[in-house]
PLY file of the C-alpha trace (Angstrom):
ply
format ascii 1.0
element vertex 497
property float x
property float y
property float z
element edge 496
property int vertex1
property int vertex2
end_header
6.65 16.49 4.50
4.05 18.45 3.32
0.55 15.82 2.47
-1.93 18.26 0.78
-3.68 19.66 3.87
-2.96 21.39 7.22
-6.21 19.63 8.62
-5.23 18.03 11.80
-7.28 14.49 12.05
-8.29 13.06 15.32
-9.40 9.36 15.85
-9.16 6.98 18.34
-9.72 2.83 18.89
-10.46 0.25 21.21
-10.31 -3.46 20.61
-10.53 -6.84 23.15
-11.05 -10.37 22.79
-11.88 -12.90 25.58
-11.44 -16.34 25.86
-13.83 -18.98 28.14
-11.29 -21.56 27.41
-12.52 -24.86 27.26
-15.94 -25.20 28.75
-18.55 -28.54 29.16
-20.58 -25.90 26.69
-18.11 -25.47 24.67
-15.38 -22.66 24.09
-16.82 -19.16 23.44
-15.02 -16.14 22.75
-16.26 -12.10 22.84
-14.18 -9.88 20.64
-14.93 -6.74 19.61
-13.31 -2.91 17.94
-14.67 0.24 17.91
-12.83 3.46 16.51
-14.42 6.97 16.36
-12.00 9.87 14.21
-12.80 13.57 13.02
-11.47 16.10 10.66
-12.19 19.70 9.84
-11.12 21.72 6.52
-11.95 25.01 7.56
-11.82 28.27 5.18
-9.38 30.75 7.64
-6.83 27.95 7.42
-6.48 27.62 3.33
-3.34 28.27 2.22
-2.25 27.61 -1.39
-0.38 24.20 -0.25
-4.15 22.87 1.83
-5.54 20.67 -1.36
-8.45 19.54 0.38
-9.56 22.71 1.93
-11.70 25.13 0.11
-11.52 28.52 -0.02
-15.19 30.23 1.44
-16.24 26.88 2.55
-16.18 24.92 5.61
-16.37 20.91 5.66
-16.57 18.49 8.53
-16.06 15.08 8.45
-16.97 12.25 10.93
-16.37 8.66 11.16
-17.10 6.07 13.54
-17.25 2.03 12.89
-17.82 -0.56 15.98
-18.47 -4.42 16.28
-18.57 -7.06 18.58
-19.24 -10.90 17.85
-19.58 -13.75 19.98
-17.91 -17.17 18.72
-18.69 -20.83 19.75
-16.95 -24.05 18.99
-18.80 -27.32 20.34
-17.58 -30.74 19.55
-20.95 -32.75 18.62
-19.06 -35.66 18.75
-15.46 -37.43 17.84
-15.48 -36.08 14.59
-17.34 -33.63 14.34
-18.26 -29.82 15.70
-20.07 -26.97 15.24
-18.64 -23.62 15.17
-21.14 -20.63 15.01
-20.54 -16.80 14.91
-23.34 -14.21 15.84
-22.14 -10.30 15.77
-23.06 -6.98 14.61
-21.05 -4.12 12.86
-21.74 -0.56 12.85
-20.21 2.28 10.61
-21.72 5.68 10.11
-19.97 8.84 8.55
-20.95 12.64 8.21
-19.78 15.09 5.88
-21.21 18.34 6.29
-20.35 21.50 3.75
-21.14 25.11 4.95
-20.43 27.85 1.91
-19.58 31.74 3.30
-20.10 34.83 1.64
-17.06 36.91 -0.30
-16.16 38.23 3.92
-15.99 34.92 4.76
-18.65 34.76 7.28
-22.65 34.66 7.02
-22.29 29.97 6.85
-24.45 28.57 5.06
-25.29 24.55 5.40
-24.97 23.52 1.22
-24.23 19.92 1.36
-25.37 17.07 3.87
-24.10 13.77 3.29
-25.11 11.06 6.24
-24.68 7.77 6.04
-25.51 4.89 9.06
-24.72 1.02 8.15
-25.56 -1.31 10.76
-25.34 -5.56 9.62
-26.41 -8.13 11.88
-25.10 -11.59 10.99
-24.96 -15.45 11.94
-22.62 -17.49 10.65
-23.11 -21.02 11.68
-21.02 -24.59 10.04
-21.07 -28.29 11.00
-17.10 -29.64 9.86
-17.00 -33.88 9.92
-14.16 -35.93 9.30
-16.38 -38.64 7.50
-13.13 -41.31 7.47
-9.93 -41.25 7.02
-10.07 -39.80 3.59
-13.09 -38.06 3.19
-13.89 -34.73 5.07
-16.99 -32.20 4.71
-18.00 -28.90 5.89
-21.38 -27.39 5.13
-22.97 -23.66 6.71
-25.19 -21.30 6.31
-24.68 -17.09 6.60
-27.34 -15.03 7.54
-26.50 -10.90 7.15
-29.87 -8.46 7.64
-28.10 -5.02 6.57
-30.12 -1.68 7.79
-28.85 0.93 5.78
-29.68 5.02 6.49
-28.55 7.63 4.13
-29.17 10.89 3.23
-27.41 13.07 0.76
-28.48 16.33 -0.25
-26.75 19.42 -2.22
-27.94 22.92 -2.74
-24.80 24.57 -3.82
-25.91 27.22 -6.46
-29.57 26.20 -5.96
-32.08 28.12 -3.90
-33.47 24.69 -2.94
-32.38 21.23 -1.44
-32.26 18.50 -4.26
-32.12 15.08 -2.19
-29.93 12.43 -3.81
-30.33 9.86 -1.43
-33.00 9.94 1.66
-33.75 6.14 2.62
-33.82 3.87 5.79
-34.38 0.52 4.35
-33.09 -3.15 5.38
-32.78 -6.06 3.39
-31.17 -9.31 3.75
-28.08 -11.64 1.92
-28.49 -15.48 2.22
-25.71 -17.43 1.56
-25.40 -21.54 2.10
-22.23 -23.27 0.71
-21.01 -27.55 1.02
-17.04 -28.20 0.89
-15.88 -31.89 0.60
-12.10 -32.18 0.23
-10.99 -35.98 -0.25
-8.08 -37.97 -0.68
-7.82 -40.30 -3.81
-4.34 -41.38 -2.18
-1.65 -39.75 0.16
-0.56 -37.93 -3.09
-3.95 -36.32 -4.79
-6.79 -34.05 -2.99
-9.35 -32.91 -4.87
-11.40 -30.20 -2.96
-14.79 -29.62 -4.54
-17.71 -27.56 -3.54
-20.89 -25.14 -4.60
-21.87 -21.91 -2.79
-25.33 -19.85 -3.20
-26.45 -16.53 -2.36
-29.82 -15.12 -2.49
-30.38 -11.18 -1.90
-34.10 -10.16 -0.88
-33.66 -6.81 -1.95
-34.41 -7.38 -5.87
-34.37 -11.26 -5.45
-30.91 -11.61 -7.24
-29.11 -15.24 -6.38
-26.65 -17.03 -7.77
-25.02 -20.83 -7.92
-21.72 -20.98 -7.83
-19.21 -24.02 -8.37
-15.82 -24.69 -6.84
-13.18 -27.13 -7.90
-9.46 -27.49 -7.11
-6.98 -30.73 -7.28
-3.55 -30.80 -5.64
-0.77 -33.36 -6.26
2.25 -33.96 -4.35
5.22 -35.06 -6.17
8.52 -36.85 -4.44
7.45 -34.52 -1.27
9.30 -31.96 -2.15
6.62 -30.52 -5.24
3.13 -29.59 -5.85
1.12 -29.22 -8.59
-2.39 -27.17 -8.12
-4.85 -26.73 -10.49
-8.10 -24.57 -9.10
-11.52 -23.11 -11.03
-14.63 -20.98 -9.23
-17.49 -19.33 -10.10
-17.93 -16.49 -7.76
-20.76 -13.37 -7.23
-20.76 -10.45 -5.34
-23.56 -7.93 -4.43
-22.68 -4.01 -4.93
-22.18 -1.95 -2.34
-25.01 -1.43 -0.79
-25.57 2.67 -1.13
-25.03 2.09 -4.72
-28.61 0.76 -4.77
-30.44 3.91 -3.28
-28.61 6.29 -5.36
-31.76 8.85 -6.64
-32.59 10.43 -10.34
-35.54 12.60 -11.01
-38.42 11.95 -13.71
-39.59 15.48 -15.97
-42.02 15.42 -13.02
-39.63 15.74 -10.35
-40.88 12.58 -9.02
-37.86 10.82 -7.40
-36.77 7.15 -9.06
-33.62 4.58 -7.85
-32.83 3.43 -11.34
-29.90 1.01 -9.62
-32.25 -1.20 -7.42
-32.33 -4.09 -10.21
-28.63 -4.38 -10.37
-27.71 -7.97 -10.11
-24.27 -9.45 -8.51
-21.61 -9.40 -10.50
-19.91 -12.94 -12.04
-16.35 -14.49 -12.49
-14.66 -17.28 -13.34
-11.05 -17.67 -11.46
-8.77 -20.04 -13.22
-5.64 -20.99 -11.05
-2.21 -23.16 -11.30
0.03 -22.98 -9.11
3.40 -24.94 -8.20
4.91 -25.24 -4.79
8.55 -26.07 -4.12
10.01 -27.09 -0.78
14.06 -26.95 -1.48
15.06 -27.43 2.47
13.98 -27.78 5.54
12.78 -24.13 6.43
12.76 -23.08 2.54
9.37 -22.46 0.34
9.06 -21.48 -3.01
5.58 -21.01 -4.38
4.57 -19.71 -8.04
0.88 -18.84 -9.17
-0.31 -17.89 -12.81
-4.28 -16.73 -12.79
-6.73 -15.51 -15.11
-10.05 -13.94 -13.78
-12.95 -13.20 -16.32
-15.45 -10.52 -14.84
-19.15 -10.22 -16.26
-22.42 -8.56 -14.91
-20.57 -5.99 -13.87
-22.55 -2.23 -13.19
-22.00 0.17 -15.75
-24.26 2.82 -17.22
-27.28 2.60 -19.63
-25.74 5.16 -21.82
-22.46 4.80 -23.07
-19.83 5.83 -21.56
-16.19 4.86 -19.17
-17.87 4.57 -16.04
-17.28 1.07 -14.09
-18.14 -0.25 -11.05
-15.05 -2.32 -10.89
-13.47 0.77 -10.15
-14.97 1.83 -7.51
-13.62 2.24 -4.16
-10.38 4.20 -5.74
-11.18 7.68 -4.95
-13.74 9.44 -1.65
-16.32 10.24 -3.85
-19.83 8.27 -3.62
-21.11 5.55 -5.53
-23.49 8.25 -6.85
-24.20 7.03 -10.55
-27.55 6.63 -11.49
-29.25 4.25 -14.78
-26.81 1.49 -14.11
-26.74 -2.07 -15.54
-25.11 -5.11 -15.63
-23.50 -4.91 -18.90
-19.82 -4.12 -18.17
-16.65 -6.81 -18.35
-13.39 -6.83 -16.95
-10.28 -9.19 -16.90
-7.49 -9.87 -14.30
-4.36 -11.86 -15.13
-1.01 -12.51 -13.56
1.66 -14.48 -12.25
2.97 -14.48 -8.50
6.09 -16.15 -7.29
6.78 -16.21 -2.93
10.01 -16.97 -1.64
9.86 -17.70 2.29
12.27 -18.44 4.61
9.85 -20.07 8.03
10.79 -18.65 11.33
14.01 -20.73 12.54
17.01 -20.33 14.49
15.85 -16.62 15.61
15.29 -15.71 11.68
12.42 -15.32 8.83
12.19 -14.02 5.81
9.38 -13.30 3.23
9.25 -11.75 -0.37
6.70 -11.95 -2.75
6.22 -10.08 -6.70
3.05 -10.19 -9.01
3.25 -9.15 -12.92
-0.32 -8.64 -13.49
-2.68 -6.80 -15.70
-6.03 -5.53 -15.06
-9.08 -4.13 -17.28
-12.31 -3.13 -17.71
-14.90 -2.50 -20.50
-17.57 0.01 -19.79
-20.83 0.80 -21.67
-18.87 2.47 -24.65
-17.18 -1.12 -25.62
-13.64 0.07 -25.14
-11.13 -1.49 -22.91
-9.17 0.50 -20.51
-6.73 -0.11 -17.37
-8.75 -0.31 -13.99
-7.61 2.13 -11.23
-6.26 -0.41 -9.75
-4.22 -1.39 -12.66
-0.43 -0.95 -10.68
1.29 -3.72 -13.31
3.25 -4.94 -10.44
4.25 -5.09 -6.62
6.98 -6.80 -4.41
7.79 -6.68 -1.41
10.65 -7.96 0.96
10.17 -8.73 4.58
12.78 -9.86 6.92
12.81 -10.11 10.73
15.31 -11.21 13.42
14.67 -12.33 17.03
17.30 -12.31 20.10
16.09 -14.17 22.90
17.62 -12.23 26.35
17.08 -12.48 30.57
18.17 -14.71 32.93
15.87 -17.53 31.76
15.79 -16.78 27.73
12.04 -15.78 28.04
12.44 -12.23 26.93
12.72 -11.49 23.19
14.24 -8.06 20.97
12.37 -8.13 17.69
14.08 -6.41 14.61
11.73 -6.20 11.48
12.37 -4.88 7.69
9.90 -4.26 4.75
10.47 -2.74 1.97
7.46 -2.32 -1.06
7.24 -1.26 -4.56
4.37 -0.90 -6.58
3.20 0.39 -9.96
1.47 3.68 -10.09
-2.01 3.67 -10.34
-3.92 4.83 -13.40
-6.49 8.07 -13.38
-8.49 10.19 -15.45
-6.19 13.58 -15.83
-8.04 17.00 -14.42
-9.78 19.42 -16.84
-7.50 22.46 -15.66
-9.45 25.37 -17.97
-12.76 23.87 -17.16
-11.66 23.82 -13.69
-10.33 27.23 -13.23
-13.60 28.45 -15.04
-15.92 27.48 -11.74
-13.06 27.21 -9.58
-13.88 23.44 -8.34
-11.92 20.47 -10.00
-13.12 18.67 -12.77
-11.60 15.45 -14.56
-11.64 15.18 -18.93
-14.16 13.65 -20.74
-14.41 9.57 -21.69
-11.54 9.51 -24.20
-9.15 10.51 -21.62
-10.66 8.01 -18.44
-7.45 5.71 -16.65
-4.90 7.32 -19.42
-2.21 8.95 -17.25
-0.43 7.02 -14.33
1.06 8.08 -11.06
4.98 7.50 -10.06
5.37 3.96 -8.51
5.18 3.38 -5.19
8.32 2.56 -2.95
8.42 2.43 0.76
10.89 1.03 3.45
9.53 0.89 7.33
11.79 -0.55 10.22
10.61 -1.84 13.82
12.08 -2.56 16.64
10.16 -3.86 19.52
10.89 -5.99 23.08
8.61 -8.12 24.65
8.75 -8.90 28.50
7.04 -12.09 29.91
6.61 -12.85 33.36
5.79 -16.80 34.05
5.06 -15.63 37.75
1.95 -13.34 36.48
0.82 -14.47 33.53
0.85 -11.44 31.77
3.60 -10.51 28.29
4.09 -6.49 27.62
5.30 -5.49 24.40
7.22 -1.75 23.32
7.97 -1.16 19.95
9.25 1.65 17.83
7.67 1.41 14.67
8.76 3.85 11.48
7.07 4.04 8.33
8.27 5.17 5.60
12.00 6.01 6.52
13.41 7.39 3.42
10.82 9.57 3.42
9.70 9.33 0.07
7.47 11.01 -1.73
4.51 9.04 -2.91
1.89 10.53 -4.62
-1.69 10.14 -2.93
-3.48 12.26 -5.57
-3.19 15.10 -8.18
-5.71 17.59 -7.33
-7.20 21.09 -8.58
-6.06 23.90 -6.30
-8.86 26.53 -6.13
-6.09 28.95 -4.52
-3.81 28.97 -7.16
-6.36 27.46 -9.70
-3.34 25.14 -10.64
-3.05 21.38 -10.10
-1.23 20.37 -7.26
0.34 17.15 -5.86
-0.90 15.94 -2.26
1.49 12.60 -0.88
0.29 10.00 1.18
1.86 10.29 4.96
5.67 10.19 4.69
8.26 9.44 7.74
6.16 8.61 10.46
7.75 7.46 14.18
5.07 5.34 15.63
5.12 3.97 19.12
3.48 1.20 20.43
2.71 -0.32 23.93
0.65 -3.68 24.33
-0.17 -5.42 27.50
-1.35 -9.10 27.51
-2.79 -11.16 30.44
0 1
1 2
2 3
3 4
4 5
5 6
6 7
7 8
8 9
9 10
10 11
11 12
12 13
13 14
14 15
15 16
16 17
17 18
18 19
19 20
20 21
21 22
22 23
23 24
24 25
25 26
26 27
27 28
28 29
29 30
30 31
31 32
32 33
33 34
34 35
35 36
36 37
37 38
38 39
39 40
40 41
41 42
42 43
43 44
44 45
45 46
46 47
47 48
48 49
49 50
50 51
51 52
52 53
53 54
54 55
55 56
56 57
57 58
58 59
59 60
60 61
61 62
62 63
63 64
64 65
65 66
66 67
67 68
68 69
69 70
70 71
71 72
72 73
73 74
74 75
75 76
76 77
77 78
78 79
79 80
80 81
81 82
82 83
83 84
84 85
85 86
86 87
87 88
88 89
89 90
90 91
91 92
92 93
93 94
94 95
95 96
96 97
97 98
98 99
99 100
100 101
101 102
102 103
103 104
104 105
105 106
106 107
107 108
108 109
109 110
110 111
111 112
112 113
113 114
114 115
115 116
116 117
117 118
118 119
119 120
120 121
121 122
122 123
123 124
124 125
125 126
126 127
127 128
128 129
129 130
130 131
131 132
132 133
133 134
134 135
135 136
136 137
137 138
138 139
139 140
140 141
141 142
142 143
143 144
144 145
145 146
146 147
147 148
148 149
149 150
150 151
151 152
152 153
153 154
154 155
155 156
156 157
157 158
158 159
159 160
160 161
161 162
162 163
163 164
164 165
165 166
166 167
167 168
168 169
169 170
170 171
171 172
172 173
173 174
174 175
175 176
176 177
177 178
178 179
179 180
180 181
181 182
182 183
183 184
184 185
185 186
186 187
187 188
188 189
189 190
190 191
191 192
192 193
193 194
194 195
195 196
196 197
197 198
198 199
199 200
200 201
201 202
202 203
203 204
204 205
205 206
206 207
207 208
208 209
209 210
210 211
211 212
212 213
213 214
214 215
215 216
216 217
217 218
218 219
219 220
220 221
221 222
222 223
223 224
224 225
225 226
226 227
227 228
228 229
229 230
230 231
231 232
232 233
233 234
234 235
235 236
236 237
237 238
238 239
239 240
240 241
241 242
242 243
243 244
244 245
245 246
246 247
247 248
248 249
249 250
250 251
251 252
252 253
253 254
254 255
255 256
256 257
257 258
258 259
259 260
260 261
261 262
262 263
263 264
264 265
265 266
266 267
267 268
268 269
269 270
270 271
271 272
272 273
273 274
274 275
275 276
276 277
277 278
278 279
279 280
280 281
281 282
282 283
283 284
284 285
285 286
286 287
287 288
288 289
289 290
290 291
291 292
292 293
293 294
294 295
295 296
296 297
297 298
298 299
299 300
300 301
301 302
302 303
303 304
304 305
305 306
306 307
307 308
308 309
309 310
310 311
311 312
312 313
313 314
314 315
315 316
316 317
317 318
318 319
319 320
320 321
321 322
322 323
323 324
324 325
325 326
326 327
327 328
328 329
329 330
330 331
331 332
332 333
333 334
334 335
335 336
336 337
337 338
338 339
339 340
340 341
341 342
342 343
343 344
344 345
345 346
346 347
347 348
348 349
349 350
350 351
351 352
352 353
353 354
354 355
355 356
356 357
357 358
358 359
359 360
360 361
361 362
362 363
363 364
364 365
365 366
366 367
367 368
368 369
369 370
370 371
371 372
372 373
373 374
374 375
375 376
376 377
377 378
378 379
379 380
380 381
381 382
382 383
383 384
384 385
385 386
386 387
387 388
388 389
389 390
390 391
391 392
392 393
393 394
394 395
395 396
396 397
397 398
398 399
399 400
400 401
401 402
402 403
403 404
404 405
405 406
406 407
407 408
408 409
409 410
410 411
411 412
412 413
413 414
414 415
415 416
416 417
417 418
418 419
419 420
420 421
421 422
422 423
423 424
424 425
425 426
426 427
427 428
428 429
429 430
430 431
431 432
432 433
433 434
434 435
435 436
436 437
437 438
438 439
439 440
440 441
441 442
442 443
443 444
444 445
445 446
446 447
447 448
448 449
449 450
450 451
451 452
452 453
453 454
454 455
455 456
456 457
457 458
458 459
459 460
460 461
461 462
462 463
463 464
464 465
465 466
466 467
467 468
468 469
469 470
470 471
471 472
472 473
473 474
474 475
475 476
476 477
477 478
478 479
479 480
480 481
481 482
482 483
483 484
484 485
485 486
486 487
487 488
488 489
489 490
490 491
491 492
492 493
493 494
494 495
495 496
């Protein structure tokens, strides 16, 4: 199946995680990933099926993330301990744009996008069973983020305009108290507050929690949960550069502030049998504060992070809303006799109101997903120690709303450009559907200590077509469909000791 590009990717990973065991200090554990991938669209290989490709330029992308953490857990005494995490994470990407002449040769270097994020973090909390009903857990995060970006574009210029060119640090604070008691062996109330403080523009917030559970007959529960909750934007987003008359460069999105909501929960949980759990949820979640621009128009942060492109708006503020609501229902069948089971559907809605007061569907905005999962396990050998796994999911998801491509306007310049405001999150993809099947056997040996797994795994084994994105295809200066990655055989080997 044809996915929009002949680009071959590359990429490759490395994880581990070691245990001290049980120590006089304490138990620590190291753990760490790193991954490093690569991908080239180069101009000989367009073909009027490569969507991502462009003819007479060349593009190069790079990736690479790492991290590694060190964990502690120390009891401080009967009923209490400390447990304290102290890591670091790295990601940096590249993409690098070189534009040829009408031959196709003579490269030129016309857009430089670079982007380093390294955050160093301690997370540290004290958990203490006060008495039999009360218990309390209190910590503090430390994160100092160094950020390094540069972005800069001279396609049709004779000079390099720099949108972003900063190396800058700053740090997020956060401190949070838990209590969770027990009126009687039938109602918990759980109850807390959380804060966050951001050096960079000195934005903070306060943030209560509150949730009360009640068991009825041992077979029901009633929930009932509320919480006021912040985020920070992501963290280029800040950095982003406009230009005065002067030509003096300005980051108009420093100020933002984090954006607010209020989560409203109930939620009833029904144990019919033994190995049987039914659980329903209906939520509401009202979004403020959220980054939109000065001017009116559709643009939202909330929906960011659906497309490739950069958080490269400038003049933003925190004057945008949104809404989430929905209701979930889980049906699981716990691991017995060999056999599990799992399915789970949400009925939701999600919106957004930019700067231009009207309310539209998020890109995220699918109206609903399910999904069935069902697994068997035969236990073989002489002593019953080895095990056959059999595994079944199936999905199915709304499509995902998008702003529809400006095809004259497009085949004018020959680069692909989406309609104006009135048409923003209007059209909607096919839904998803996707059924994947693995099979995998596990080998233990008692006499070495060590378990090695095999498994087949197979996504996607209908092969069906799922749309990734409609794009504009400067070949045929028509739009074109690229699908996300259809039947794919994976094989996996895993050795534990």
């Amino acid at each position: 199946m044809s996915i929009g590009t002949f680009a071959t990717p590359y990429y490759q990973d490395l994880s581990f995680k070691i245990n001290s065991g049980n120590t006089k200090a304490g138990r620590f554990i190291l753990f760490g990933i790193g991954a490093i991938s690569h991908v080239n669209f180069e101009h000989d290989k367009v073909d009027s099926t490569d969507l991502f490709a462009i003819p007479n330029r060349d593009s190069y992308f790079k990736s690479q993330i790492g991290l590694i953490g060190l964990k502690h857990i120390i009891h401080i005494s009967s009923k209490s301990y400390l447990n304290t995490v102290i890591g670091m994470n790295y990601a940096g990407s590249s993409y690098l744009q070189d534009s040829l002449n009408a031959m196709g040769n003579s490269p030129v270097r016309t857009i430089e996008n670079l982007t380093k994020r390294a955050t160093y973090s301690v997370n540290s909390s004290i958990n203490s069973k006060i008495n039999a009903r009360l218990f309390v857990k209190a910590g503090v995060i430390a994160e100092l983020m160094h950020i390094d970006l540069l972005y800069r574009n001279r396609e049709n210029k004779q000079n390099w305009v720099e949108y972003w060119n900063t190396n800058s640090r700053t740090v997020l604070l956060q401190g949070y108290l838990h209590g969770k008691y027990n009126f009687t062996d039938n109602l918990t109330l759980n109850t807390g507050v959380h804060t966050q403080f951001l050096t960079l523009n000195n934005a903070y917030s306060v943030e209560p929690r509150l949730g009360l559970k009640y068991q009825l007959l041992k077979k029901y529960t009633f929930s009932l949960g509320y919480g006021l909750h912040s985020q920070m934007q992501p963290l280029d987003a800040y950095f982003f550069q406009s230009f005065d008359s002067q030509g003096n460069a300005l980051q108009t999105n420093r100020s933002m502030g984090f954006t607010r909501s209020q989560h409203f929960v109930f939620g009833l949980e029904w144990n019919p049998a033994k190995l049987w759990r039914l659980k329903t949820e209906i939520y509401y979640q009202n979004l403020w504060n959220v980054p939109v621009h000065y001017f009116a128009n559709s643009y939202s942060m909330l929906n960011a992070g659906a497309t490739f492109y950069p958080n490269n708006q400038v003049g933003l503020v925190n004057g945008g809303t949104g809404r989430n609501y929905g209701i979930e229902l889980t049906i699981e069948r716990y691991f017995g006799s060999g056999f599990y089971g799992l399915a789970t559907g949400t009925l939701y809605n999600s919106k957004y109101t930019a700067s231009d007061n009207i309310e539209r569907n998020t890109a995220f905005n699918g109206k609903f997903v399910y999904n069935i999962l069902v697994g068997k396990e035969f236990k073989v050998g002489k002593e019953k120690s080895n095990v056959i796994t059999l595994d079944l999911k199936f999905t199915h998801a709304g499509g995902r709303y998008y702003t529809p491509i400006d095809l004259p306007l497009s085949q004018l310049i020959n680069f692909q450009v989406v309609k104006g405001d009135a048409y923003a999150f209007t059209e909607r993809y096919p839904n998803f559907m996707r059924l994947d099947f693995k099979v995998g056997f596990t080998l233990n040996s008692k006499k070495y200590k060590i378990s090695q797994s095999w498994a087949f795994d197979v996504n996607n084994v209908t092969n069906h077509k799922n749309i990734f994105a409609d794009r504009y295809n400067a070949a045929t200066k028509g739009i074109s469909t690229a699908y996300q990655i259809g039947f794919f055989p994976n094989f996996v080997y895993r050795l534990q000791f």
